[in-house]
C-alpha positions as CSV (number, residue, x, y, z in Angstrom):
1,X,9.7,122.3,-22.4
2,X,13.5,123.2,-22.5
3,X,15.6,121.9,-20.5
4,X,16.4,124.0,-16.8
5,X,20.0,122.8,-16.8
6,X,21.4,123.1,-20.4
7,X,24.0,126.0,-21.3
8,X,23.1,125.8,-25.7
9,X,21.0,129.0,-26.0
10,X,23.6,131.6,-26.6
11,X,22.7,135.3,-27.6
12,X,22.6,135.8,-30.9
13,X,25.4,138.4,-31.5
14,X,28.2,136.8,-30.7
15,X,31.6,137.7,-30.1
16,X,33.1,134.8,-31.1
17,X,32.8,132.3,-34.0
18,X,32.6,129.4,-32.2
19,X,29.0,127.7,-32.9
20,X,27.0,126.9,-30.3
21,X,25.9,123.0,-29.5
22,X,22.4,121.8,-30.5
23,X,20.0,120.8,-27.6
24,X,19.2,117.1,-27.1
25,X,15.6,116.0,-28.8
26,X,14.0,113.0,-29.5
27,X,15.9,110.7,-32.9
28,X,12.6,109.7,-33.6
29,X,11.4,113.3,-34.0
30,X,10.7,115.3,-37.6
31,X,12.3,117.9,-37.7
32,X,10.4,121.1,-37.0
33,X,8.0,122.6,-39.0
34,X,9.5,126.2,-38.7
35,X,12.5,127.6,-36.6
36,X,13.7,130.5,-35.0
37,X,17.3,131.5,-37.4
38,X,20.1,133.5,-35.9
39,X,21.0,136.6,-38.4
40,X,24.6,135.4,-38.1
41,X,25.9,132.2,-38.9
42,X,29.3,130.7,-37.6
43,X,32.4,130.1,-39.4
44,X,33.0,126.6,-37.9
45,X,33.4,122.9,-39.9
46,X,30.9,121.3,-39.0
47,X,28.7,118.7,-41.5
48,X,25.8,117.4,-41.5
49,X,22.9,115.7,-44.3
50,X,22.2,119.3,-44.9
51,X,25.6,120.9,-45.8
52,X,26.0,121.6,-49.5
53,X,29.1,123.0,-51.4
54,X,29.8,125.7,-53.8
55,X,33.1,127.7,-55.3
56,X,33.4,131.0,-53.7
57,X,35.0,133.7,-56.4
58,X,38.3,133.1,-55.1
59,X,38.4,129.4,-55.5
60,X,37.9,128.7,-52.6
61,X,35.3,125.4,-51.7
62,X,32.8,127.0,-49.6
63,X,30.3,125.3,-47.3
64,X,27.2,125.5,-45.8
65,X,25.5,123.5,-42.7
66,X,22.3,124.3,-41.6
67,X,22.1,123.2,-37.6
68,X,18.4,123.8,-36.5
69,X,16.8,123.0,-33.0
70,X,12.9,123.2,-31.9
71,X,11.3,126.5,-31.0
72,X,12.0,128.5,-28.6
73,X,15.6,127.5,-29.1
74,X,17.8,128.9,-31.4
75,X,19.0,127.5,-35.1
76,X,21.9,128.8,-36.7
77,X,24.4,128.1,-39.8
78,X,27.8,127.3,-40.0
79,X,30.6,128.1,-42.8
80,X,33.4,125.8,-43.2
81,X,35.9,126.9,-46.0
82,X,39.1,123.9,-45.9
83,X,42.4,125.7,-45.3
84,X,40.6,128.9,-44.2
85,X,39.7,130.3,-40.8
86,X,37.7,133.1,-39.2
87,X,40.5,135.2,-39.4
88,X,40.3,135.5,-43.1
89,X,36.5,136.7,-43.1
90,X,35.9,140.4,-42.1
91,X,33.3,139.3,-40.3
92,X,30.7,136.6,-39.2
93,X,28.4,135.2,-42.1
94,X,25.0,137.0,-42.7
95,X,21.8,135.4,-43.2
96,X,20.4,138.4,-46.1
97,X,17.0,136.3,-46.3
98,X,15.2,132.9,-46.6
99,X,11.6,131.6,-48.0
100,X,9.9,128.3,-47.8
101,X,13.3,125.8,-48.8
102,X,15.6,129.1,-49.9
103,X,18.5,130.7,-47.7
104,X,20.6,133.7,-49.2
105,X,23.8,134.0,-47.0
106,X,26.3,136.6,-47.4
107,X,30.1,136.8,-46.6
108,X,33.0,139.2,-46.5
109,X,36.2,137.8,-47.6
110,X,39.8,139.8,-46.2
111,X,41.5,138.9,-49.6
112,X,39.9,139.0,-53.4
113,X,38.9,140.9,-56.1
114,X,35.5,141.5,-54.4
115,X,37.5,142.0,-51.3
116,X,39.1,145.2,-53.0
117,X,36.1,146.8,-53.6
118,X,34.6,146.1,-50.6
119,X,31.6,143.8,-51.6
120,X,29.9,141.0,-50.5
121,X,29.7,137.8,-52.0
122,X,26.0,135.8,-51.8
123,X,25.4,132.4,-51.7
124,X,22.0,130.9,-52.3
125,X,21.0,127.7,-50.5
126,X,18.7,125.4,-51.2
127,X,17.2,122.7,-49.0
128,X,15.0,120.3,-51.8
129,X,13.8,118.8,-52.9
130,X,17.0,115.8,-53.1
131,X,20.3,117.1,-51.7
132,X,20.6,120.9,-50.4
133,X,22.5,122.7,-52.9
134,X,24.5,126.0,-52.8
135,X,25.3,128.4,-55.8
136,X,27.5,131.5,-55.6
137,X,25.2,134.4,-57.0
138,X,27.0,136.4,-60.0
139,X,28.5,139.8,-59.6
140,X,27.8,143.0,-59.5
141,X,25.8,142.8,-56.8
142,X,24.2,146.1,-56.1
143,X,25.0,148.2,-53.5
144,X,22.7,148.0,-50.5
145,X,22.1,150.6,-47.5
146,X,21.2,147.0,-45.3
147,X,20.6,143.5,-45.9
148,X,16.9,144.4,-45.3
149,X,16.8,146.0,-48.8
150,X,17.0,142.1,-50.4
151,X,14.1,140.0,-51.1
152,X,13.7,136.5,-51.8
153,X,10.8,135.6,-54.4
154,X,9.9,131.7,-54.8
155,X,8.7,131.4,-58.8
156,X,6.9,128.7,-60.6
157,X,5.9,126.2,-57.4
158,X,9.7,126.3,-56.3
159,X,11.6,125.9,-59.0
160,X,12.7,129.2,-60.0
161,X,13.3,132.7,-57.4
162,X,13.7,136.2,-57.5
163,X,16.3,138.5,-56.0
164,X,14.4,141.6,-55.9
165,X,17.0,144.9,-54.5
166,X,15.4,148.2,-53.7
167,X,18.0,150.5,-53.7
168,X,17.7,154.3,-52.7
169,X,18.2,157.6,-54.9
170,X,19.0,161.0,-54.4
171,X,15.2,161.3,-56.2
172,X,11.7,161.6,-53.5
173,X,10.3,158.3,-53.7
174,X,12.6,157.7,-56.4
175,X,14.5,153.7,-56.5
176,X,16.2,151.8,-58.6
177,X,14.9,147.8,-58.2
178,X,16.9,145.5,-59.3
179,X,15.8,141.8,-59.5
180,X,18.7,139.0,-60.0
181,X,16.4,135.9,-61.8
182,X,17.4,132.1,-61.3
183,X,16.1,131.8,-64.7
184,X,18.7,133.8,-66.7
185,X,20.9,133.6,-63.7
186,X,21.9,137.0,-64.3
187,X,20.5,141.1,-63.0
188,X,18.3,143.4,-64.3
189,X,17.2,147.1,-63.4
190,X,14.1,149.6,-63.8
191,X,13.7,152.7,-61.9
192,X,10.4,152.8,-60.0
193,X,8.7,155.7,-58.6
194,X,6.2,156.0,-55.9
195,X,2.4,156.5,-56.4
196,X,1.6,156.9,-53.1
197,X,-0.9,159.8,-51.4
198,X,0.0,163.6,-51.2
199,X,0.2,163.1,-47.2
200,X,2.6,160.1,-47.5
201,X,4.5,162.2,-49.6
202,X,4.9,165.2,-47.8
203,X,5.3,163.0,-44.3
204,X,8.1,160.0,-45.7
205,X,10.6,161.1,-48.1
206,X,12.0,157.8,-47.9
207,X,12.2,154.6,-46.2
208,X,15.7,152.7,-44.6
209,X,14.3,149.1,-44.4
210,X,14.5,146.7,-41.7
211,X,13.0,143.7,-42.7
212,X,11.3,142.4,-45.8
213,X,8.0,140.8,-46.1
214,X,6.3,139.0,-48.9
215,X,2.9,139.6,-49.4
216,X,2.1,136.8,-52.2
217,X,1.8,137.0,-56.0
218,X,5.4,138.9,-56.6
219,X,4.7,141.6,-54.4
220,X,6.9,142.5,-52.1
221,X,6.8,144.6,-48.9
222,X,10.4,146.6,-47.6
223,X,9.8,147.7,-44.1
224,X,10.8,150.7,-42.5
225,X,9.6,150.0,-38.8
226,X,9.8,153.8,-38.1
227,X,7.6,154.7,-41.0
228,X,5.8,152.7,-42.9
229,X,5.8,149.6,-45.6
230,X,7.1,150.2,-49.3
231,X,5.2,147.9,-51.2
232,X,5.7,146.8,-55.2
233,X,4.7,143.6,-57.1
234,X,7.9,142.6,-58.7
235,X,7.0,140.9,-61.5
236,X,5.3,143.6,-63.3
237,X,6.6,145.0,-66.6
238,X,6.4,148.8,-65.2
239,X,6.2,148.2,-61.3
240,X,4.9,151.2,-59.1
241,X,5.9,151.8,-55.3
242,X,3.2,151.9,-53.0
243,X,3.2,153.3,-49.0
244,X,1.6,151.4,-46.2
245,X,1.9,153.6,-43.2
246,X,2.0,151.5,-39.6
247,X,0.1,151.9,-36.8
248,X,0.9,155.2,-34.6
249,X,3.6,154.2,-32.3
250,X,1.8,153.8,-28.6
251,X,2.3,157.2,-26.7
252,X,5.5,156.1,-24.7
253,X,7.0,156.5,-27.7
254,X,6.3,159.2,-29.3
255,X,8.6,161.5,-27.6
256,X,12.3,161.2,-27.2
257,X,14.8,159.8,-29.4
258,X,14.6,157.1,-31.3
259,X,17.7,154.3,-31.8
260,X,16.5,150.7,-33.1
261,X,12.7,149.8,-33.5
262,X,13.7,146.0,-32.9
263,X,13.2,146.3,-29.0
264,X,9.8,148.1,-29.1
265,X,8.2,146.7,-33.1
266,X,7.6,144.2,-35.4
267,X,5.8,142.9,-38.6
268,X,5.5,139.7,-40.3
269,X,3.3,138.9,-42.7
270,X,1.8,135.0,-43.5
271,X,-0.3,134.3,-46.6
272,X,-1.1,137.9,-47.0
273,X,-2.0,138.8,-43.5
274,X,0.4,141.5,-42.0
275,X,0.9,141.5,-38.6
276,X,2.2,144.5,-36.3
277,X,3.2,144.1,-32.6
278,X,4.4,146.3,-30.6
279,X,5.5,146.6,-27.0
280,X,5.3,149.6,-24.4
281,X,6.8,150.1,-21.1
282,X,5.1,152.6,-19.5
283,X,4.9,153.5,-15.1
284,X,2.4,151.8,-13.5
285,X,0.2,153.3,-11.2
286,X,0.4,153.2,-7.9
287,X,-3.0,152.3,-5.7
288,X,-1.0,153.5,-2.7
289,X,-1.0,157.3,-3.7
290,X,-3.8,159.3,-1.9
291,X,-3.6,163.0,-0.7
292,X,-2.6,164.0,2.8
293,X,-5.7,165.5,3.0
294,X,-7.3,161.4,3.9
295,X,-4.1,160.3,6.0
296,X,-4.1,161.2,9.8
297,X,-0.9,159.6,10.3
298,X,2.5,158.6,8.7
299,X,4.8,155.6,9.5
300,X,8.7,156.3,8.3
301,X,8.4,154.3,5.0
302,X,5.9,156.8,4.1
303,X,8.0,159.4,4.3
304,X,10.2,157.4,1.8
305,X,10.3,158.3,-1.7
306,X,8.6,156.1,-3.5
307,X,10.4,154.6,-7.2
308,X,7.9,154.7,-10.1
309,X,7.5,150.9,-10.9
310,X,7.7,150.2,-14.6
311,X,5.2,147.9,-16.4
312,X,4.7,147.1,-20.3
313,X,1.3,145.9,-22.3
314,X,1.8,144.4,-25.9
315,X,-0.9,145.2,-28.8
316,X,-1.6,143.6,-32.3
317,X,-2.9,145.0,-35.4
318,X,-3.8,143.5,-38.3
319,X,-4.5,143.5,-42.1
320,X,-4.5,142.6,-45.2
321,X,-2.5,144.9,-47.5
322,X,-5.0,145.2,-50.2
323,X,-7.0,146.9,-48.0
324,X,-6.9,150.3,-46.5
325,X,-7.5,149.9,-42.7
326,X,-5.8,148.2,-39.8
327,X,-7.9,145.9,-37.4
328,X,-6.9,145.4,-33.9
329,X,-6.2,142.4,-32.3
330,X,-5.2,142.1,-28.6
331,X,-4.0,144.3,-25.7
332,X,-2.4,142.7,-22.8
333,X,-0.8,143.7,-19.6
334,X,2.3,142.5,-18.3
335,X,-0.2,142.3,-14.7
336,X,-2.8,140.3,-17.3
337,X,-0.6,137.6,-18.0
338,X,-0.9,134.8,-16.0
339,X,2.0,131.9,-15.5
340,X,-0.2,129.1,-14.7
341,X,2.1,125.8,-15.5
342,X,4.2,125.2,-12.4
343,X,7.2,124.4,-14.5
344,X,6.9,127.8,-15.7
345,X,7.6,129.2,-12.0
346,X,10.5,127.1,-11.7
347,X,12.3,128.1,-14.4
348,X,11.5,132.1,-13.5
349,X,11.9,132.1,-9.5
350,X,11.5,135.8,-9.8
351,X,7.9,135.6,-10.5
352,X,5.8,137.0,-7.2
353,X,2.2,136.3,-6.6
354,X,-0.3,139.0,-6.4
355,X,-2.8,139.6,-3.6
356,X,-5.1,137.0,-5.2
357,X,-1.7,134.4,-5.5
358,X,-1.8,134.1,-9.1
359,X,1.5,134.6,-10.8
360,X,1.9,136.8,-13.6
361,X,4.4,139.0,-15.8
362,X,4.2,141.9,-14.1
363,X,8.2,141.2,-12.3
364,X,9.5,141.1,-15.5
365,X,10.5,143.9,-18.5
366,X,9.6,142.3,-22.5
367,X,11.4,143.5,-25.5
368,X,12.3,141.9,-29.2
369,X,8.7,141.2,-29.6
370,X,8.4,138.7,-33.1
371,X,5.0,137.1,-34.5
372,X,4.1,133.6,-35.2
373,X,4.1,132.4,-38.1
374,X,0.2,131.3,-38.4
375,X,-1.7,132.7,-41.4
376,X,-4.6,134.1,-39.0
377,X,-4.9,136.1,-36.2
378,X,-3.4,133.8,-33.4
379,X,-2.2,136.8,-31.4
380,X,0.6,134.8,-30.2
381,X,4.0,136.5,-29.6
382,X,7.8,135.5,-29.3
383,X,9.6,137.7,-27.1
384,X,12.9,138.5,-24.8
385,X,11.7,138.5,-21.2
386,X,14.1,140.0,-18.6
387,X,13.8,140.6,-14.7
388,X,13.3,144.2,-13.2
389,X,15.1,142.6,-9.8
390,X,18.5,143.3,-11.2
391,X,19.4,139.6,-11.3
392,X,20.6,139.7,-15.2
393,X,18.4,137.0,-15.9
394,X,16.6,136.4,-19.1
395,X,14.3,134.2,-21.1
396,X,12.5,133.6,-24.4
397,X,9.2,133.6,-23.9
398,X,5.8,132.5,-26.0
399,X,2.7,134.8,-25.0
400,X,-0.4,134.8,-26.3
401,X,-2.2,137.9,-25.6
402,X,-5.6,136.5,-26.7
403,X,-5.6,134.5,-24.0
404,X,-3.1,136.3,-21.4
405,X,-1.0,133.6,-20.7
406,X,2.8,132.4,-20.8
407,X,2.7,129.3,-23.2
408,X,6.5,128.2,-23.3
409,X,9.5,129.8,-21.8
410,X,13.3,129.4,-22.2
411,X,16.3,130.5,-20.4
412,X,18.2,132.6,-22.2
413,X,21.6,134.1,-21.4
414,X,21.8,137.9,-22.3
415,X,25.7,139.2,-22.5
416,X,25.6,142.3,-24.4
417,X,24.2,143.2,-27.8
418,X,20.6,141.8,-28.7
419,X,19.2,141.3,-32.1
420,X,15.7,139.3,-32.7
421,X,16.1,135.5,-34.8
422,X,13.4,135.4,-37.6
423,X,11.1,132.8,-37.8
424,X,11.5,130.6,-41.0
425,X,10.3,127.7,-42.6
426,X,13.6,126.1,-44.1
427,X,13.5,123.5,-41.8
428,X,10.5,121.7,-43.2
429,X,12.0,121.5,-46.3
430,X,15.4,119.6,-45.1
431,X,15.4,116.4,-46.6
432,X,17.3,114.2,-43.8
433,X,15.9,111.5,-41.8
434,X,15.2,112.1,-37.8
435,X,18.4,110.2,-37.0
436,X,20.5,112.3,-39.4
437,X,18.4,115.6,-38.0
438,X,19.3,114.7,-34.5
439,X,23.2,114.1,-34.9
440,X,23.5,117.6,-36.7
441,X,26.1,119.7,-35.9
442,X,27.9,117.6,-33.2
């Protein structure tokens, strides 16, 4: 359980530069088995057993520190370039991608040839085995609609990794894939078309991806949380596209405009299982409204309009994208899940009791749902939890709709702009003692 009292859990998109401290944990601890990774790092010097060093393009020595903490809190990286400071970065650091002990980062320098030409320059990191180590991936890079539209591919147990790029054309289902390989260090490109159904065709023209999943064996899934899953296994000679649609959005949302999936969608995929989640709010109904025609009298607060009081269920859906069909997992109601563990209570005073005095989620609103990272249907759920009592309060939470219950909660500071961390499992694969785990990033 997290701490009541400590101020480290920051939200994500930050303003500022300035990393954020580590929470305390035990120095005889391992460190975690998987995190939760900001999509920003920090430009900050900090140095740990995990930084590594590489030459940027312009010379310049450029650093990387990964500082990780234990679920639910939040692990980020830091970028330290000596005799540089934020202001000579367009912008914060982005994490592009990372598999099992790989971590592609990208930066945007104010001053340089890529500078001129407004690119990117990636970094690949690499945690083990021995010392982490950090290369500056060769130009040209192609030119990417989002982050979401680069892959990382592990090859040959771990030694070797793919950079597979989907990048759109003005052609229907029409994309040019490039794949950077660690093995000739250097880019190639095919064009790949789409052999996908007549009714996928004529409902997608195209995808804008979100996220990117792996689905094992070189194949690789680009996400459009809108409309579907591009899928394509990488590593053949002549690769074909192929569509996976998602499960219809839940009928909240299927009218109205649409702005960012992230608050509402997600899926994750772990040794070939995909995973969809999704979260609705919807209006409860109200027991309390009968017809006049059964009330013979009415006190003042009657007479009151009455505000609609919103509630939200979660649902899973899984599997396996060889096949053809999704499976359902769990539906749960924010009314269904029950806080049971007094600490729990504590650390949301919000939380009312219902008629029967069991404490549930029903006084708070949940958004930025993510799946665990379990390779079976677990029907556990990250999420961002907030409170409908206008108190600006927030938490991370951990539900698990199978059994409709809070498992771990965190307070968690909300000032503006939200975007979900991504679980990863980079942190088993940092080769530092407990002791040198625990002093990271001080």
């Amino acid at each position: 359980m997290l701490d009541l009292d400590t101020e480290w859990i920051r939200k994500i998109f930050a303003a500022s530069s300035q990393a954020p401290p580590l929470p305390p944990r035990d120095a005889a601890a391992p460190p975690p088995a998987w995190f939760l990774l900001e999509p920003l790092g920090y430009i900050a010097d900090h140095a740990n057993a995990t930084s590594a060093e590489a030459s940027s393009s312009t010379g310049h020595t450029f650093r990387v520190t990964v500082c990780a903490a234990d679920p639910l809190g939040l692990s980020h990286v830091c970028v330290h370039c000596p005799g540089l400071t934020a202001a000579d970065f367009s912008d914060r650091p982005t994490v592009v991608c990372s598999e099992k002990d790989l971590l592609v980062l990208s930066v945007v320098f104010i001053f340089g040839a890529y500078a001129k030409e407004g690119l990117k320059e990636y970094f690949v990191y690499r945690a083990g085995p021995g010392r982490p180590s950090l290369h500056l991936l060769p130009g040209p890079f192609p030119r990417v609609l989002t982050k979401a539209d680069v892959a990382l591919v592990p090859r040959d147990d771990g030694a070797h990794f793919l950079l597979p790029v989907l990048c759109f054309t003005l052609g229907r289902w029409v994309y040019d894939l490039h794949v950077f390989s660690s093995m000739t260090w250097a880019w190639s490109v095919k064009e790949v078309e789409g052999d996908v159904s007549p009714g996928a065709r004529a409902e997608v023209s195209h995808i804008i991806a979100s996220k990117v999943i792996l689905l094992g064996e070189g194949t690789v899934g680009w996400v459009d949380l809108w409309r579907g899953i591009v899928v394509c296994n990488v590593l053949e000679e002549m690769p074909v596209l192929r569509f996976i649609p998602l499960p219809p959005l839940m009928p909240g949302h299927r009218e109205g405009p649409k702005s960012s999936p992230w608050p509402i969608r997600n899926v994750s995929c772990s040794d070939g299982l995909v995973k969809y989640v999704e979260i609705e709010k919807h209006q409860r109904h109200d027991p309390d409204e009968r017809p006049f025609d059964d009330i013979d009298t009415l006190y003042e607060a009657d007479c009151l309009k009455k505000h609609k009081v919103m509630g939200w269920k979660a649902m899973t859906w899984y599997r396996r994208f060889s096949c053809d069909r999704w499976s359902k997992g769990s539906v749960a109601y924010d009314k269904e899940i029950s806080v049971d563990q007094p600490m729990h209570s504590v650390l949301m005073p919000e939380l009312t009791d219902d008629n029967a005095g069991e404490l549930t989620l029903k006084d708070m609103l949940a958004s930025y749902p993510v799946s665990s990272l379990a390779d079976h249907c677990d029907d556990v759920v990250y999420m961002l939890c907030e409170s409908k009592s206008g108190s600006k309060k927030s938490w991370l939470i951990t539900v698990d709709l199978k059994k409709k219950i809070l498992v771990e909660l965190a307070p968690f500071p909300l000032e503006g702009y939200y975007s979900p961390a991504h679980p990863s499992e980079l942190s088993n694969y940092l080769n530092v003692t407990p002791g040198e785990y625990t002093n990271a990033c001080l």
